[in-house]
C-alpha positions as CSV (number, residue, x, y, z in Angstrom):
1,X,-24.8,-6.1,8.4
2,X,-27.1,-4.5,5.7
3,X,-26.6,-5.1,2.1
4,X,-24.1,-2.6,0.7
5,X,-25.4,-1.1,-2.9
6,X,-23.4,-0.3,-5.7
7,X,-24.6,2.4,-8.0
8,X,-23.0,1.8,-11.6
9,X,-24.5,4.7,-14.4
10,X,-22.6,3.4,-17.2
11,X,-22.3,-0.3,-17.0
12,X,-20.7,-2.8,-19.9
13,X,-20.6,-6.4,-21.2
14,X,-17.1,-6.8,-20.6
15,X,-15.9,-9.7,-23.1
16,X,-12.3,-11.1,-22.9
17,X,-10.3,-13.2,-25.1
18,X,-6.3,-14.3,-26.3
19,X,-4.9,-13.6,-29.6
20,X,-1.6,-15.0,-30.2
21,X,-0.4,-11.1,-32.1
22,X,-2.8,-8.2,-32.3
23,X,-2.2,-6.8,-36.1
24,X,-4.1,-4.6,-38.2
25,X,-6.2,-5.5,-41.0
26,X,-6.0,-9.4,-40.5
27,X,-8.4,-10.9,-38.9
28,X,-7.0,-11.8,-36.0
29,X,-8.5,-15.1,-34.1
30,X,-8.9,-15.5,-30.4
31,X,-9.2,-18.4,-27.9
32,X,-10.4,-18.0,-24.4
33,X,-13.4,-15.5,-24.7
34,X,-15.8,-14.9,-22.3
35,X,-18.7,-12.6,-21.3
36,X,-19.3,-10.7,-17.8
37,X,-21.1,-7.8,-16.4
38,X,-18.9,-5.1,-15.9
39,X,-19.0,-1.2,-15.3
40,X,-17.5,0.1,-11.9
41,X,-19.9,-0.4,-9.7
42,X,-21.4,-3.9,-11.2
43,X,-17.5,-4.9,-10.6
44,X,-17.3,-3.8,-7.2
45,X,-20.6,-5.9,-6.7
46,X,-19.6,-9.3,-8.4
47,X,-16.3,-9.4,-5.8
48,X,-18.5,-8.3,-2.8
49,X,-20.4,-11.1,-3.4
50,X,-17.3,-13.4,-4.3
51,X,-16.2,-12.2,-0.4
52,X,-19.1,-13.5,0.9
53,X,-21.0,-10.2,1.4
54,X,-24.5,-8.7,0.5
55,X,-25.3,-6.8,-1.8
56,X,-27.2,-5.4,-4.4
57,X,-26.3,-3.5,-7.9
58,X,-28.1,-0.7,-9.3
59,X,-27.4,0.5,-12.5
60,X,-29.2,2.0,-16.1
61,X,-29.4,-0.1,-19.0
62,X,-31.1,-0.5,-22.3
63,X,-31.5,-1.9,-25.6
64,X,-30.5,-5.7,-26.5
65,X,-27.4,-5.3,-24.6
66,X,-29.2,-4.5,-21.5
67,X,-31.5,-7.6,-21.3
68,X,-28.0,-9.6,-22.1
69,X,-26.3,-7.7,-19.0
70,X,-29.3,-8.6,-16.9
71,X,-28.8,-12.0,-17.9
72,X,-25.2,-12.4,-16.7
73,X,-26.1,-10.5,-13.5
74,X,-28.3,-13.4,-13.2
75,X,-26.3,-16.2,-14.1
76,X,-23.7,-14.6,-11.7
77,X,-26.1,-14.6,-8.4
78,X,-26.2,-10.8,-8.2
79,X,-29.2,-9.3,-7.0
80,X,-29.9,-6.2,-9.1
81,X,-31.9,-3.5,-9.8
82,X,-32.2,-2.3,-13.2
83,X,-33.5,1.5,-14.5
84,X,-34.2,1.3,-18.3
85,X,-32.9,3.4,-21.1
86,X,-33.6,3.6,-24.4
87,X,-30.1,3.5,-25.9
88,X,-28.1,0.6,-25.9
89,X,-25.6,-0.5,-22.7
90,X,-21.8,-0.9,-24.3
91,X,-19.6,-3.6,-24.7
92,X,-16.1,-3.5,-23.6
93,X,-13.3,-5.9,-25.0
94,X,-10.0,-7.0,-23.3
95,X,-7.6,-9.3,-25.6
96,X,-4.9,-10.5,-24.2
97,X,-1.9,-10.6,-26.7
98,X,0.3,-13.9,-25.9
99,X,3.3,-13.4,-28.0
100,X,4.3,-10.1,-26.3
101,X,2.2,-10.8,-23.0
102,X,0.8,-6.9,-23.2
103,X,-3.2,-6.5,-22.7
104,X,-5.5,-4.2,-25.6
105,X,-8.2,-2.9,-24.2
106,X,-11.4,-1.1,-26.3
107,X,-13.9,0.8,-24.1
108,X,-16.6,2.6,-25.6
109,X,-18.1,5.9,-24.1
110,X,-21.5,4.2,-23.5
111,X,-24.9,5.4,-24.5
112,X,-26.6,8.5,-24.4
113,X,-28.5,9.0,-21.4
114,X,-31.6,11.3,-21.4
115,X,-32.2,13.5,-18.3
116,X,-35.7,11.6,-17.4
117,X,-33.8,8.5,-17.3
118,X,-30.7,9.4,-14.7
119,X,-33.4,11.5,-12.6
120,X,-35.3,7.8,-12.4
121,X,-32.1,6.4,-10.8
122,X,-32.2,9.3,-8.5
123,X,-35.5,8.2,-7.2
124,X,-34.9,4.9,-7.2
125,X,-32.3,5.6,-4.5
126,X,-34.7,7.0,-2.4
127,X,-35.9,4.1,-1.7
128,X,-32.7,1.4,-1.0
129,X,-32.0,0.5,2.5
130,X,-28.5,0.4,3.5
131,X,-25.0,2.2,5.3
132,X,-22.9,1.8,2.7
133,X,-23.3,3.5,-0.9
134,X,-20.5,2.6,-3.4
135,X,-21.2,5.0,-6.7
136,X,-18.1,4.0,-9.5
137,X,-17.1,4.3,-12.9
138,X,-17.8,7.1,-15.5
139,X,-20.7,9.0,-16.3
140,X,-22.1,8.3,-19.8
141,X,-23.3,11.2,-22.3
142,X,-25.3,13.6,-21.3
143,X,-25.6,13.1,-17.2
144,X,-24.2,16.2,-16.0
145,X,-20.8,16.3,-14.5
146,X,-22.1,17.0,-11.0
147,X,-24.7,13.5,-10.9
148,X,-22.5,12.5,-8.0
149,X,-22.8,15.8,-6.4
150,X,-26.4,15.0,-6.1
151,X,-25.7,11.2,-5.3
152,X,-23.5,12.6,-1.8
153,X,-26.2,15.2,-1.0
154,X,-28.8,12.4,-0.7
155,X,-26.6,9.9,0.8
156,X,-25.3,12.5,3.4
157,X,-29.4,13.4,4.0
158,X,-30.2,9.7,4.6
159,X,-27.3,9.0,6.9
160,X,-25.4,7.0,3.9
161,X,-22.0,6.6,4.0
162,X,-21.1,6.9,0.3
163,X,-17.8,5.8,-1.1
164,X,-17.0,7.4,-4.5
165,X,-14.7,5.9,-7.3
166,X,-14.4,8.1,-10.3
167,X,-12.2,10.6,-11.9
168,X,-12.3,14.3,-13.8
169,X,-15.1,16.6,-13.3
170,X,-17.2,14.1,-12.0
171,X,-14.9,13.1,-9.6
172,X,-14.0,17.0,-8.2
173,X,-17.9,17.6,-7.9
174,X,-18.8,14.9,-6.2
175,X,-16.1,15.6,-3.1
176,X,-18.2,19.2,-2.9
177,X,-20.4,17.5,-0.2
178,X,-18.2,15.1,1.5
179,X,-17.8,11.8,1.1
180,X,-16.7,8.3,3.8
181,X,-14.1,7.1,1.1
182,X,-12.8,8.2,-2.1
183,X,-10.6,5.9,-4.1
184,X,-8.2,8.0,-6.3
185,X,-5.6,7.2,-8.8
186,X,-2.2,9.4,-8.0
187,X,-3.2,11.8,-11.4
188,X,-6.5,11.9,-10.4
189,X,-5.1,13.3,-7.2
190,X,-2.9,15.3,-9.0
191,X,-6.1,16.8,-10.6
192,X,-7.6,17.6,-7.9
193,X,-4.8,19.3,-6.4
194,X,-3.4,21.3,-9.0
195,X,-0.2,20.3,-8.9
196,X,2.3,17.2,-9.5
197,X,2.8,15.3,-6.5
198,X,6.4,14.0,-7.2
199,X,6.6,12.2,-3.4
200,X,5.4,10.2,-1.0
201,X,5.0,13.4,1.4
202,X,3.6,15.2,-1.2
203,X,0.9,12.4,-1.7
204,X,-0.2,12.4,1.6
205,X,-0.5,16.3,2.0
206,X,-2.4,16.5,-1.1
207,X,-4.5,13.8,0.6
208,X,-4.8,15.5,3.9
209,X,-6.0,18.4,2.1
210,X,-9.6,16.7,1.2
211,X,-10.2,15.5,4.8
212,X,-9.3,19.2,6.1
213,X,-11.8,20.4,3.7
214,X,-14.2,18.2,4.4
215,X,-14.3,16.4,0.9
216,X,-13.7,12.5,2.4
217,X,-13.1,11.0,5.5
218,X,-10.6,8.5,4.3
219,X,-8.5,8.5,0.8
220,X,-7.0,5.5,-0.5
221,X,-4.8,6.5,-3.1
222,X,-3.9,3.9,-5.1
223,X,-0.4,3.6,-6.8
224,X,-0.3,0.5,-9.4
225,X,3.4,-0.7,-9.0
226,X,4.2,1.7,-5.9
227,X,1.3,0.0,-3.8
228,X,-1.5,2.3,-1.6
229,X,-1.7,4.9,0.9
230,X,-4.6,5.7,3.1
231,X,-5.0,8.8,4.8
232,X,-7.0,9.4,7.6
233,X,-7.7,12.4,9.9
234,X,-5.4,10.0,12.2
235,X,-3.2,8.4,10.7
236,X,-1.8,7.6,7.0
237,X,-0.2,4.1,6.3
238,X,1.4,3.3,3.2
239,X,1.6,0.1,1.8
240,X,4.1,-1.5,-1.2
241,X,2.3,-3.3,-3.9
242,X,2.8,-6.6,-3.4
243,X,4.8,-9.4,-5.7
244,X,2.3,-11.4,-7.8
245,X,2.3,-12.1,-12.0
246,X,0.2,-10.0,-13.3
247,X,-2.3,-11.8,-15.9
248,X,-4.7,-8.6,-16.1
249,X,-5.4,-5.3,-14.7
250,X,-8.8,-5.0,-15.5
251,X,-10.9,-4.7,-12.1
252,X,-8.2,-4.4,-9.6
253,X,-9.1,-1.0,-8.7
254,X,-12.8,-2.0,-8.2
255,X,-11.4,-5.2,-6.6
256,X,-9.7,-3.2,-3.9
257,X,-13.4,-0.6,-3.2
258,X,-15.2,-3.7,-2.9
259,X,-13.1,-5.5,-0.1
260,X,-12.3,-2.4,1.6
261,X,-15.9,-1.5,1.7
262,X,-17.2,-4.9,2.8
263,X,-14.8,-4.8,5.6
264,X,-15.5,-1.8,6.9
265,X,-19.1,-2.1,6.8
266,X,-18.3,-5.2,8.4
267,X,-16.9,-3.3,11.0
268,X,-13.3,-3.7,10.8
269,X,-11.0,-0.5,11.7
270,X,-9.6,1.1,8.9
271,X,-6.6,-0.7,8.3
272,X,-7.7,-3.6,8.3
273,X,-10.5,-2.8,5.8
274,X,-6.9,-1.2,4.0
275,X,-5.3,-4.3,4.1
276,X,-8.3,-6.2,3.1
277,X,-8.7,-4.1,-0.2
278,X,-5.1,-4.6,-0.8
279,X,-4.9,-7.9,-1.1
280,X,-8.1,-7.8,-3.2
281,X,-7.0,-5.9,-5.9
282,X,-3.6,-7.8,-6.0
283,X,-5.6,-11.0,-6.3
284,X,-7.6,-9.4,-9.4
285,X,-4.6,-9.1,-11.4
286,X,-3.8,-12.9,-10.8
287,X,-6.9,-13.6,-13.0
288,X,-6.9,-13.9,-17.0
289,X,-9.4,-11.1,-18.7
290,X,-12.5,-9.9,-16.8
291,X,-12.4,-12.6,-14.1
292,X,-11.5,-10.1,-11.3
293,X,-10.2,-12.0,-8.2
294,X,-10.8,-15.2,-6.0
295,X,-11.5,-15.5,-2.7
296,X,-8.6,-17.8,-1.9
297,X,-6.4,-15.4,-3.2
298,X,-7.7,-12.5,-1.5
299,X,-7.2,-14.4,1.7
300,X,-3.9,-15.5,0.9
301,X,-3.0,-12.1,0.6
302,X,-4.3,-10.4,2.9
303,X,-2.8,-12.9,5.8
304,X,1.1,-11.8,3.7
305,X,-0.1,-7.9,4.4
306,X,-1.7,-8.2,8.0
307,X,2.4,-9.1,8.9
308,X,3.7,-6.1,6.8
309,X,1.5,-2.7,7.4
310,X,2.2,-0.2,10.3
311,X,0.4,2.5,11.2
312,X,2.5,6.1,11.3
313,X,0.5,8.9,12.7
């Protein structure tokens, strides 16, 4: 298989640590801290590779920050392709707060991107060789709302598959030209839709809508507590979320694009690669901070869901 690419415009140093109460105005000390590379698509790249699949992270950076983000990438075995800013990358924080078990999380907006710089990542993607295109996370300030417009129309023109994880505008402009896979949250459906989607019928109709219009292919709608459902122009399968402690939810929604994506461009039908992305993003929640998930895990998992899911068409 060729090495899937991840495409991340806003990326972070995503630091972690425990507190044992989050209060204001003390200083409050923490235990536990650590430092990864972080941003959608980084994330979706750090558990492709944790699968045992290729791949390669493309993302803008800049400023001290940026050289420290290129240093983790490194230290974490991820091939990567950098495209310079001039303002700085952010840094994200997760404490985790042990005497109520509850998780604080501080996410900046991210820098200011000038329009030379996000057009250089454009033409940078000319160039990368590959079937499957995963473009997540938000956009930072100033790249217009429809970058991932642009991002499908290329991908479509270079026989791409592109698989899409974002939300708001950027999110409803980039379905305009169709995309393989789109990964959204149930209000980011909602969104899209115009309207609340108080079922599980509802849900997949508002689903079903996008593939009749040509906006994705496959939409894996992703429920937190009430589990997954993927619609297909085939078939839709719904899934429970399954029973694990959950130590985090950072990454488990960048957990479960990266597995499915590796499976299908392994080419494994689509529940499989359903199931596979499932047990991937319960198996990030089993990790403390910004560790996203294990391999073990994910394995563990999936063999509990390959017994469980049915197919309904």
């Amino acid at each position: 298989m060729k090495t899937i690419v991840t495409l991340t415009l806003n990326p972070s140093i995503d630091g972690s640590a425990e507190a044992d109460i989050v209060r204001p105005v003390h200083k409050i000390r923490t235990s536990d801290e650590r430092y990864d590379p972080g941003g959608g698509g980084i994330n979706v790249a750090r558990v492709i590779r944790e699968l045992g699949g290729p791949v390669l992270a493309m993302y803008l950076a800049g400023g001290a920050t940026g050289g420290v983000l290129d240093d983790l990438l490194d230290t974490a075995l991820i091939a990567h392709r950098r495209v310079p800013i001039a303002d700085h990358t952010r840094i994200s924080h997760a404490v985790f707060e042990r005497s109520s078990g509850e998780e604080y999380r501080f996410v900046p907006a991210g820098p200011l991107v000038m329009e030379w710089e996000w057009r250089a990542i454009l033409e940078a993607l000319e160039d990368i060789d590959c079937e499957y295109l995963v473009a997540s996370g938000s956009l930072p300030r100033a790249v217009p709302d429809d970058f991932y417009e642009t991002v499908a129309a290329l991908a479509h023109r270079r026989g791409i598959r592109l698989v899409l994880d974002t939300s708001g505008s950027a999110l409803r402009a980039g379905l305009v030209r169709g995309v393989h896979l789109v990964k959204p949250s149930l209000g980011e459906l909602e969104a899209l839709a115009g309207r609340r989607l108080a079922d599980g019928a509802a849900q997949e109709a508002a689903a079903r809508e996008l593939i009749d219009a040509g906006s994705a292919e496959m939409v894996a709608l992703t429920l937190g507590r009430d589990g997954a459902l993927l619609v297909t122009a085939q078939a839709a399968i719904r899934q429970p979320a399954l029973d694990v402690v959950a130590k985090s939810a950072v990454g488990a929604g960048d957990s479960f694009v990266a597995a499915m994506t590796l499976a299908l461009a392994q080419g494994r039908d689509e529940q499989d690669a359903f199931a596979y992305g499932m047990a991937a993003g319960a198996a990030a929640v089993l990790s403390p901070g910004t560790g996203l998930c294990r391999r073990e895990d994910v394995e563990r998992l999936y063999g509990e869901l390959t017994r469980q899911i049915a197919p309904r068409p």
